[in-house]
C-alpha positions as semicolon CSV with decimal commas, in nm:
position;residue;x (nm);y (nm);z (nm)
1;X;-1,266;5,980;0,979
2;X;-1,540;6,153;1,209
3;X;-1,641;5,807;1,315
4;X;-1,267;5,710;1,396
5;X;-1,188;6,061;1,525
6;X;-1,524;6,226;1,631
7;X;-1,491;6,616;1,668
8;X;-1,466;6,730;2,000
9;X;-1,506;7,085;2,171
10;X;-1,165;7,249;2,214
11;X;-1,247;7,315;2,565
12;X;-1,414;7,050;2,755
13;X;-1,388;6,760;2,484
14;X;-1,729;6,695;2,456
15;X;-1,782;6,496;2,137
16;X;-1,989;6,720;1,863
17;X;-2,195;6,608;1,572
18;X;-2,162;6,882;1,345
19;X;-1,813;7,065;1,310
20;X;-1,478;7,130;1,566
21;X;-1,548;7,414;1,835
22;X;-1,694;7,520;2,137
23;X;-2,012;7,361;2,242
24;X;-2,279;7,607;2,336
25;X;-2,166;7,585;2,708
26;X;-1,810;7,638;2,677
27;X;-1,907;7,932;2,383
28;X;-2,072;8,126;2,708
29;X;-1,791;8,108;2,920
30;X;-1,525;8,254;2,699
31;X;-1,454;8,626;2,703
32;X;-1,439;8,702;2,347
33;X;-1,351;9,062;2,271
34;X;-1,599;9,351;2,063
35;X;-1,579;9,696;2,054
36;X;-1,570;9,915;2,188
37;X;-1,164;9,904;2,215
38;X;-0,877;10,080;2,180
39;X;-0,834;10,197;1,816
40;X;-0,422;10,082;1,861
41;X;-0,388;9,804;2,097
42;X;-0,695;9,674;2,085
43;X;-0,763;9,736;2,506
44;X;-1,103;9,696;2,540
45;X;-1,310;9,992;2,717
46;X;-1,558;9,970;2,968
47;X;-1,740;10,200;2,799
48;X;-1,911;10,304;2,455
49;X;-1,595;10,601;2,298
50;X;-1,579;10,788;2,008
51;X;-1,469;10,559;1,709
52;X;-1,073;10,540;1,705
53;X;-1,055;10,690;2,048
54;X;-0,707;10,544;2,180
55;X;-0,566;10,420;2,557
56;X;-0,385;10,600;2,800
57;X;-0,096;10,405;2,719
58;X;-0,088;10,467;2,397
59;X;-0,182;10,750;2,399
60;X;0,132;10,828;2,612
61;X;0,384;10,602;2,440
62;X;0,231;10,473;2,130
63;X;0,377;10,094;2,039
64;X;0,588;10,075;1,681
65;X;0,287;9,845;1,558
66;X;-0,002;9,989;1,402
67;X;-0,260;9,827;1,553
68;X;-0,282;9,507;1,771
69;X;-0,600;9,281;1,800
70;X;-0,718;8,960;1,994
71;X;-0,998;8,690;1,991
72;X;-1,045;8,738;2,357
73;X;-0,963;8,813;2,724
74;X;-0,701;8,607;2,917
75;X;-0,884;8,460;3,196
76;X;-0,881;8,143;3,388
77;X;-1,152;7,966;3,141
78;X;-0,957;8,132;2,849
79;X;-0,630;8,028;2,973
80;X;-0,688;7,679;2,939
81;X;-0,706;7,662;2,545
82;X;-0,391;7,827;2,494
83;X;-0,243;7,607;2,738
84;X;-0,343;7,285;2,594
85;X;-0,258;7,482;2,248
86;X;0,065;7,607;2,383
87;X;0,188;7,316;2,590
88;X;0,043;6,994;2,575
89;X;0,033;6,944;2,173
90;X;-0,314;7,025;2,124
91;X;-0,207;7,143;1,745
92;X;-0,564;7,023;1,569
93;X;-0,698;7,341;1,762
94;X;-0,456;7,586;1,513
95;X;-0,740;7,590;1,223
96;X;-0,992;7,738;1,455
97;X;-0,770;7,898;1,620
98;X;-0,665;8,044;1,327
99;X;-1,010;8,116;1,180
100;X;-1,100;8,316;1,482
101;X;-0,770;8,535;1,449
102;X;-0,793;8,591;1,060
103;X;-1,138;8,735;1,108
104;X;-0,998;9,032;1,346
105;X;-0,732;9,112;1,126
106;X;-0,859;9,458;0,949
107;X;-0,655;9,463;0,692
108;X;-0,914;9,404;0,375
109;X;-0,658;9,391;0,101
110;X;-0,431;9,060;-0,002
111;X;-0,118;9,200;-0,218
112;X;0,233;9,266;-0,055
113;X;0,126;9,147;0,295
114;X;0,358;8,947;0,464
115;X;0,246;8,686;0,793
116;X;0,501;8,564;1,020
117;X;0,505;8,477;1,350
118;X;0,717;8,555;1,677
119;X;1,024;8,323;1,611
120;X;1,145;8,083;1,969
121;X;1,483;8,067;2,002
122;X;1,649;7,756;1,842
123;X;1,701;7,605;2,136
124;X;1,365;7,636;2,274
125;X;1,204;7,511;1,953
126;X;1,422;7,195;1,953
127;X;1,271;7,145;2,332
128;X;0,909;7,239;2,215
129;X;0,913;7,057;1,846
130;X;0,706;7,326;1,726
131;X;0,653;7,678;1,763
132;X;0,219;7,787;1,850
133;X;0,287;8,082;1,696
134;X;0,420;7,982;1,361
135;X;0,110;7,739;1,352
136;X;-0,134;8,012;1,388
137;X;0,038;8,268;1,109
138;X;0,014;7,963;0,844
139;X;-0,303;7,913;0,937
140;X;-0,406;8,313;0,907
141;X;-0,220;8,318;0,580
142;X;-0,358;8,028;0,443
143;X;-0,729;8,217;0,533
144;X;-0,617;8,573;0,400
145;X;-0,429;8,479;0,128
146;X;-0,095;8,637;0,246
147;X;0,239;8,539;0,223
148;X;0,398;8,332;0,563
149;X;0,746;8,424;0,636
150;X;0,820;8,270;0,887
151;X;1,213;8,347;0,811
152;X;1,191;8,722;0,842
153;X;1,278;8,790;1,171
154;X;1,468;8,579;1,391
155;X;1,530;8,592;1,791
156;X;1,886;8,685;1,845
157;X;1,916;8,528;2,237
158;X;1,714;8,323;2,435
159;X;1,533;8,542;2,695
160;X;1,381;8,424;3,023
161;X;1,064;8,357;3,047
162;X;0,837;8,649;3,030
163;X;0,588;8,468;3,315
164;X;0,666;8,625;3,610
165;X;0,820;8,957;3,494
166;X;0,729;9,288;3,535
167;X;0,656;9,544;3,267
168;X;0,975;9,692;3,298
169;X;1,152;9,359;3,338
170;X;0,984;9,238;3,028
171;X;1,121;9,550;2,821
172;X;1,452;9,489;2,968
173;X;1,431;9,078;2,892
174;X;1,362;9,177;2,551
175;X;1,573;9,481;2,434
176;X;1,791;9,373;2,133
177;X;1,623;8,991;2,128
178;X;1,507;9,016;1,758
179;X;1,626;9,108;1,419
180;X;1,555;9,099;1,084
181;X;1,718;8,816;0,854
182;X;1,992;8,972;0,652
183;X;1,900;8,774;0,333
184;X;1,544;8,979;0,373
185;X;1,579;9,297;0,470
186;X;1,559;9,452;0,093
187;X;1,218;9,201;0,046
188;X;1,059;9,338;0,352
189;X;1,123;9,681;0,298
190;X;0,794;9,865;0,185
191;X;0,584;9,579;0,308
192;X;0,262;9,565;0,511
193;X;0,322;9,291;0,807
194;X;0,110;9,101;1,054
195;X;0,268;8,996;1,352
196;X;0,114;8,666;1,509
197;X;0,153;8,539;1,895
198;X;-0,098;8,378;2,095
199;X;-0,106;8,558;2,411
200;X;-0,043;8,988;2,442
201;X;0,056;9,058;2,788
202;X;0,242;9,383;2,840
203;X;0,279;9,415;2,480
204;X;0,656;9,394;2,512
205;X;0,749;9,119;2,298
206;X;0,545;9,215;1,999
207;X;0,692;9,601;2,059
208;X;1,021;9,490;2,038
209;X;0,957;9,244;1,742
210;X;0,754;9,572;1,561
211;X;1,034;9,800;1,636
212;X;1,305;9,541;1,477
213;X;1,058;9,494;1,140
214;X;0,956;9,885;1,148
215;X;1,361;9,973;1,174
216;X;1,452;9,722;0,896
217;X;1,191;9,896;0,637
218;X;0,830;9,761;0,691
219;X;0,607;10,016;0,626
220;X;0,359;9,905;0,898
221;X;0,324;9,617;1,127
222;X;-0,027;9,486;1,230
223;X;-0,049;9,248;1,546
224;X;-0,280;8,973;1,618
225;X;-0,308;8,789;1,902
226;X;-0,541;8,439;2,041
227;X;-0,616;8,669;2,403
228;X;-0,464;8,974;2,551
229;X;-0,403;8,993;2,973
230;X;-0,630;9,325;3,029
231;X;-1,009;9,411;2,965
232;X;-1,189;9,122;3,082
């Protein structure tokens, strides 16, 4: 199959002779994220802090997750492998994708931990075929050994697209946009959940999705995201 399909770097294509990736060059240009960060959402600080030293932000108004963490910083170079991942079916990139995520989730333990993604609206997933996120929480819980529910919570409207919103335009887009599934509520309650996207932005979206899972009776919702906009 590698002679018929030869592995190629997720960024530039270059063909590889040992496993899929980033070749060394494309590896340097990618701004993936380390501590020091913020202990909640992950922000990553300028400089060295006191170990679970939080933002400003949250600080001020912390989220309804627990904690939220990302592989790396949205820039231009970044940008391009979630768009390829995001837009132009470039689905064999969800196992490393999804490699890279499961190793920043810090959540040690396997039992009663539920994975699901941030659903698309029905319509929007008949447009797309697939939904990125879904592909990366199967491929997290497949790694952790977790359970993928991708039924859980379900978007109640289709929203506008978040692109060239504000913060508080973003809130508004996405008040009352999720819910939890009816038929789940009781099997949710109690449980530990990580909440999977590819991109944090303003954090609005996975807020209101944590809120929603947090209000129906998850005891604590854990995001992780492929980059965050912020910190590079």
């Amino acid at each position: 199959m590698d002679l018929i399909i030869p592995l190629k770097c997720v960024s530039c294509g270059e063909v590889r002779a040992d496993k899929a990736g980033l070749c060394p060059r494309c590896w340097d240009t990618i701004p993936f994220i380390s501590k020091p960060f913020c202990a909640q959402c992950g922000l990553p600080f300028e400089f060295e802090i006191e170990e679970g030293a939080k933002c400003g932000a949250c600080s001020a108004t912390p989220p309804f997750y627990t904690t939220a963490r990302s592989v790396f910083s949205y820039t231009p170079t970044s940008r391009d492998l979630i768009l390829r991942f995001k837009h132009l079916d470039g689905i064999h990139s969800a196992p490393l994708f999804g490699e890279w995520m499961a190793q920043r989730v810090e959540m040690p333990e396997r039992a009663g931990i539920l994975c699901l993604p941030v659903p698309l609206h029905w319509t929007r997933l008949f447009r797309r075929t697939y939904n990125q996120a879904a592909l990366l929480a199967q491929e997290i819980a497949k790694r952790k050994g977790w359970v993928y529910a991708p039924r859980v919570l379900l978007r109640t409207r289709r929203t506008p697209a978040q692109g060239h919103l504000s913060k508080k335009e973003r809130l508004d887009n996405v008040k009352r946009a999720f819910r939890v599934s009816a038929a789940y509520k009781e099997y949710l309650r109690g449980k530990r959940v990580v909440l999977v996207d590819d991109v944090l932005t303003t954090g609005a979206t996975l807020n209101a999705c944590s809120k929603a899972l947090r209000k129906a009776g998850a005891r604590e919702v854990h995001v992780v995201t492929l980059g965050r906009v912020g910190g590079e």
